[in-house]
C-alpha positions as CSV (number, residue, x, y, z in Angstrom):
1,X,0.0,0.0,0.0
2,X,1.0,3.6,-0.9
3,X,-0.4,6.6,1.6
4,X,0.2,9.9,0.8
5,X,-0.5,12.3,3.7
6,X,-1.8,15.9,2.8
7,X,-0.9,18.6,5.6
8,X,-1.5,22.2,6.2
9,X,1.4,24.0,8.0
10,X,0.2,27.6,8.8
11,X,2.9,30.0,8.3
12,X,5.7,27.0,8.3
13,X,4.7,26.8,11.5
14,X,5.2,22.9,12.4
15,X,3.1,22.5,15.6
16,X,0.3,23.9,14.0
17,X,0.7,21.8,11.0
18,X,-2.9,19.3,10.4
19,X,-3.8,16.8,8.3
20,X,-6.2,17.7,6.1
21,X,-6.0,14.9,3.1
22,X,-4.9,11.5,2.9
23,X,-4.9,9.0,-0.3
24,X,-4.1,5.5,-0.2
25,X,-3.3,3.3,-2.9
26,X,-3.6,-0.7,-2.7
27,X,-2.2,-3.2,-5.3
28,X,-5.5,-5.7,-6.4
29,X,-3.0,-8.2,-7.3
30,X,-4.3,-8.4,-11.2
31,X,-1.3,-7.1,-12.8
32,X,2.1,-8.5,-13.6
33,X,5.9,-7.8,-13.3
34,X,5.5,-5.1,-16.3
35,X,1.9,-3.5,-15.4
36,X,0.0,-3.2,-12.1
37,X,-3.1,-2.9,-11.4
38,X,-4.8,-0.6,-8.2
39,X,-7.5,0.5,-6.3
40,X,-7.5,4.1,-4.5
41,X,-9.5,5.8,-1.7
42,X,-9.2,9.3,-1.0
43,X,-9.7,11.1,2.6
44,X,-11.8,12.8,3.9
45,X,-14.5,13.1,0.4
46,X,-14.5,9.4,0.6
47,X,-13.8,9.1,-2.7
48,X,-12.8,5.5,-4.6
49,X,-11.1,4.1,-7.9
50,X,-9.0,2.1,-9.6
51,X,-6.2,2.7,-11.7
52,X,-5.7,-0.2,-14.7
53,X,-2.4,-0.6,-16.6
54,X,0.1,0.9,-14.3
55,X,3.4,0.8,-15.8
56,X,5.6,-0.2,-13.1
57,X,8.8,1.2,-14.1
58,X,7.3,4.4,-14.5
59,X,7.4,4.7,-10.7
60,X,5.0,5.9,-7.4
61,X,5.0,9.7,-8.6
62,X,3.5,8.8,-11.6
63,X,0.9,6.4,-10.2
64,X,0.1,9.2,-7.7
65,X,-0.7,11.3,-10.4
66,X,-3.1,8.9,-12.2
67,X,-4.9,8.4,-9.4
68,X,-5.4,12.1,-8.9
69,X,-6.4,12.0,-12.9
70,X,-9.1,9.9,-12.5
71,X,-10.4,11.1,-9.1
72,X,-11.0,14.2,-10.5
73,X,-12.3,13.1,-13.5
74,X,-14.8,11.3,-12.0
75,X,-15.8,14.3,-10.1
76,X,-16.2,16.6,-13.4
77,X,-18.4,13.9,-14.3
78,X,-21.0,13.5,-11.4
79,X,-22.0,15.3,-8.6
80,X,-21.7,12.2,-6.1
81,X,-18.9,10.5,-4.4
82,X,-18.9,7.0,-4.3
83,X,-18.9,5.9,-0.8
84,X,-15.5,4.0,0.7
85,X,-16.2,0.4,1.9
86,X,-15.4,0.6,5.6
């Protein structure tokens, strides 16, 4: 699993600082040693996904940004969220 932490830190101020987003990325264990396969929840719009043909070599940063592709393409397209299975 991949978690990316999102914090706010008012001023640089580090005692201050909150958490105020948090993604996690899980491997479904469909892919292979070239191209992975994942399924995303975001915190705290409870937002869900998956991400197909991840190219492995192309690293974390860029699976990061697909998820962030598709999560908010999937919000230009509808006004819900889909819920986040507890």
């Amino acid at each position: 699993m991949i978690r990316v932490t999102v914090e706010l830190v008012p001023l640089g101020v580090e005692r201050l600082r909150r958490t105020i987003g948090e993604l996690e990325v899980f491997n479904d264990g469909t892919g292979d040693a070239a191209v992975g396969n994942y399924r995303f929840r975001m915190f705290p719009d409870r937002r869900a996904g998956r991400v197909l043909g991840h190219r492995r070599a192309d690293g974390a940063w860029a699976l990061i940004r697909q998820v962030l592709d598709q999560s908010q393409a999937k919000r230009r397209t509808t006004t819900s969220t889909q819920a986040v299975p507890p």
